[in-house]
C-alpha positions as CSV (number, residue, x, y, z in Angstrom):
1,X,-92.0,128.4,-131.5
2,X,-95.5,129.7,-133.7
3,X,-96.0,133.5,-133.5
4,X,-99.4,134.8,-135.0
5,X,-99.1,138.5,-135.9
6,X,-102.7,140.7,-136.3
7,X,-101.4,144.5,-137.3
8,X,-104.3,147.0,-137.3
9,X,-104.1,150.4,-139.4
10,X,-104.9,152.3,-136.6
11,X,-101.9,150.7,-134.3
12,X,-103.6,148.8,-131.9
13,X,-103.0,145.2,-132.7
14,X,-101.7,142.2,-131.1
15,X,-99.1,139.2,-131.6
16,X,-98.9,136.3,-129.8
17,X,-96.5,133.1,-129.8
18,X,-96.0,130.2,-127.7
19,X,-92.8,128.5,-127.1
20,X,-90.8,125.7,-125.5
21,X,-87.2,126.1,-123.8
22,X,-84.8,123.8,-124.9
23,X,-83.0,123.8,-121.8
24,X,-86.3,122.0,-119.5
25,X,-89.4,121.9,-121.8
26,X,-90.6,124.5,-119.8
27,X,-93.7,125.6,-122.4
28,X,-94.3,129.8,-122.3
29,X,-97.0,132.1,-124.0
30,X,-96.3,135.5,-125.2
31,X,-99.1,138.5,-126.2
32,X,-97.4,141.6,-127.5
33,X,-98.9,144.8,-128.4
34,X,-97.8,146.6,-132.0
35,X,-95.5,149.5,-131.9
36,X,-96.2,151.1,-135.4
37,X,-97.7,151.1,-138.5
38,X,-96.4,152.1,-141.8
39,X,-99.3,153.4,-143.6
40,X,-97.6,153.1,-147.1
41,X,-96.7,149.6,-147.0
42,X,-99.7,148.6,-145.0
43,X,-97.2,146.8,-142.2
44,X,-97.5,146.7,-138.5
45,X,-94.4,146.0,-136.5
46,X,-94.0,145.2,-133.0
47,X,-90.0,144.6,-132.7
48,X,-90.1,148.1,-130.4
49,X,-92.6,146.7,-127.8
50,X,-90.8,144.0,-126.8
51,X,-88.7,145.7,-124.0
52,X,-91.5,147.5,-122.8
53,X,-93.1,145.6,-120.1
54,X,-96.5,147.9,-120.8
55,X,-96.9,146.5,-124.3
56,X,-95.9,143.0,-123.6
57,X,-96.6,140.4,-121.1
58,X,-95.3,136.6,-120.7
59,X,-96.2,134.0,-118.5
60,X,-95.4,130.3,-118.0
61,X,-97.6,127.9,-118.7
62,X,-98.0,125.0,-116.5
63,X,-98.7,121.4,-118.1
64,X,-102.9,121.6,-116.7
65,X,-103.4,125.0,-118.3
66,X,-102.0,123.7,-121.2
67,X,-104.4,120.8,-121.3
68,X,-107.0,123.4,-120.8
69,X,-105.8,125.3,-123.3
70,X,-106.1,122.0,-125.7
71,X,-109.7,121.5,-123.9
72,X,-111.2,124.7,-125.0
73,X,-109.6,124.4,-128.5
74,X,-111.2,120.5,-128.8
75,X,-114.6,121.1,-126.9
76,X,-115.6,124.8,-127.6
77,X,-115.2,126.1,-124.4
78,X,-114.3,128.6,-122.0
79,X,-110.7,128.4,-120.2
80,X,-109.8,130.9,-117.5
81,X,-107.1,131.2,-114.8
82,X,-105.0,133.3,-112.6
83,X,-101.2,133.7,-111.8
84,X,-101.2,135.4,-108.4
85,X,-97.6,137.2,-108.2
86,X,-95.9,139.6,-105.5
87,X,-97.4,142.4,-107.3
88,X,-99.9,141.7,-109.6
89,X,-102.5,139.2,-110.7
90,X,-102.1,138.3,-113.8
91,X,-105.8,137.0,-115.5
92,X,-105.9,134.5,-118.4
93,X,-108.8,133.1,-121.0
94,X,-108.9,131.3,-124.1
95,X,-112.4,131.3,-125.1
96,X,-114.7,131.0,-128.4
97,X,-114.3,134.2,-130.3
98,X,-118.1,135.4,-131.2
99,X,-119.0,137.9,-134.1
100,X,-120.7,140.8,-132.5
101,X,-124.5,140.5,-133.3
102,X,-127.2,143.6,-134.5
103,X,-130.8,143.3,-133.7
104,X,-131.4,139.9,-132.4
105,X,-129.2,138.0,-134.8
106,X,-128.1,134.7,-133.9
107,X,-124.0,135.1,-132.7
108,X,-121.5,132.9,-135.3
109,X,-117.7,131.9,-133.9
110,X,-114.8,133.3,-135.7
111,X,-112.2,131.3,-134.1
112,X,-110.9,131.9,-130.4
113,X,-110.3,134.7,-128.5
114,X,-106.9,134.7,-126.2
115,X,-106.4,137.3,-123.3
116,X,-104.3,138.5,-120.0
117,X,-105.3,141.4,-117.8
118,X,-102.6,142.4,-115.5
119,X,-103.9,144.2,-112.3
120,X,-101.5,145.8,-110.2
121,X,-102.3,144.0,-106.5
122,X,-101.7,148.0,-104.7
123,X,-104.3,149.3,-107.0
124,X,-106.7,147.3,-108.6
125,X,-107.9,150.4,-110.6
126,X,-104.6,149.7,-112.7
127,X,-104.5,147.1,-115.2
128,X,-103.2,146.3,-118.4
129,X,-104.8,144.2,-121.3
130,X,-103.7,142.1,-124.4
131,X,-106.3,140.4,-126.3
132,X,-105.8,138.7,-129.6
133,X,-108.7,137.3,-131.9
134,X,-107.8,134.2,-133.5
135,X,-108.8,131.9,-136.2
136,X,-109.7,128.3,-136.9
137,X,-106.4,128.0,-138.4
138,X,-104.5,129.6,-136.4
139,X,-106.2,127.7,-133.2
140,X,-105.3,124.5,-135.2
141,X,-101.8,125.4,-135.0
142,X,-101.8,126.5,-131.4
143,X,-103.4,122.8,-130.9
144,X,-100.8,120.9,-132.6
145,X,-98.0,123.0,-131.5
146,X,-99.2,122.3,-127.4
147,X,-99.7,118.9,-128.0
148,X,-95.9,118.4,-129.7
149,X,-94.6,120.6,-126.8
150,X,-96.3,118.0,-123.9
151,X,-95.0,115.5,-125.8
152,X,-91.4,116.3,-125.5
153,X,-92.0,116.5,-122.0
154,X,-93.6,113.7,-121.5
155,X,-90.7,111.6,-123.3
156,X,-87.8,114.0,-121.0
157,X,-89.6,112.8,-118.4
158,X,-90.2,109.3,-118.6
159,X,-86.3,109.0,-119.4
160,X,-85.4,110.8,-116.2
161,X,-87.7,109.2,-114.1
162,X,-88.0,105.8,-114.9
163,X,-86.4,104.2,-112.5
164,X,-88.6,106.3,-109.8
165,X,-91.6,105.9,-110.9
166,X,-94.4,104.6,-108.2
């Protein structure tokens, strides 16, 4: 598992991790907002929104997302998708992160942006966001980390299939 953590002073920053289970490969993303923010130490925590189902959200990623996941990170480029559930729609992108531009200044890339609205499928008036800036580094990281994870699958799989394959 890699977990990126981006505390904000004013208590409205975001974690995110990725992860593979042990028990099938299965490979899952996480965003989480923070909870608090101790003013004295200059430390945001999230350990109290993870119960909450309004301050965290976690989907399963399925092997082409993560290749476009990999895609957007290698080519610069936009990645977005839905999960349609029973009860809401759950809206993904990975994208280039762009510095907000003043008076017709060109735009430069910080890194990546990463993002899921959920919108409730009754009322599409309620949703819930989690968006998380992050770096070159840190986009690196989520790179090498996807492309370990496919390979473990790839290797469970070719030993439990390959006596059926074609």
């Amino acid at each position: 598992m890699i977990a990126i953590y981006h505390p904000s002073k004013n208590n409205n920053g975001f974690a995110c991790s990725f992860s593979q289970s042990f028990k099938d490969g299965t490979i899952f993303t996480t965003l989480i907002k923070q909870s608090t923010w101790d003013a004295e130490n200059q430390i945001g925590t999230f350990k109290a929104s993870r119960n909450d189902p309004q301050k965290q959200v976690n989907i399963k990623l399925a092997q082409v997302e993560v290749a476009a996941i990999l895609d957007s990170i290698d080519r610069n480029r936009e990645f977005s998708t839905m999960h349609d559930g029973d009860k809401q729609i759950k809206s993904i992108k990975f994208a280039p992160w762009m510095n907000k531009v003043d008076d017709g200044q060109k735009p430069t890339q910080r890194g990546y942006s990463f993002s899921i609205t959920i919108t409730d499928k009754q009322d599409s008036s309620v949703k819930n966001s989690f968006y998380i800036g992050l770096t070159f580094p840190e986009g690196r990281l989520i790179r090498e980390f996807l492309i370990q994870a496919l390979a473990k699958q790839f290797s469970s799989f070719s030993k439990n299939t390959a006596e059926d394959s074609f």
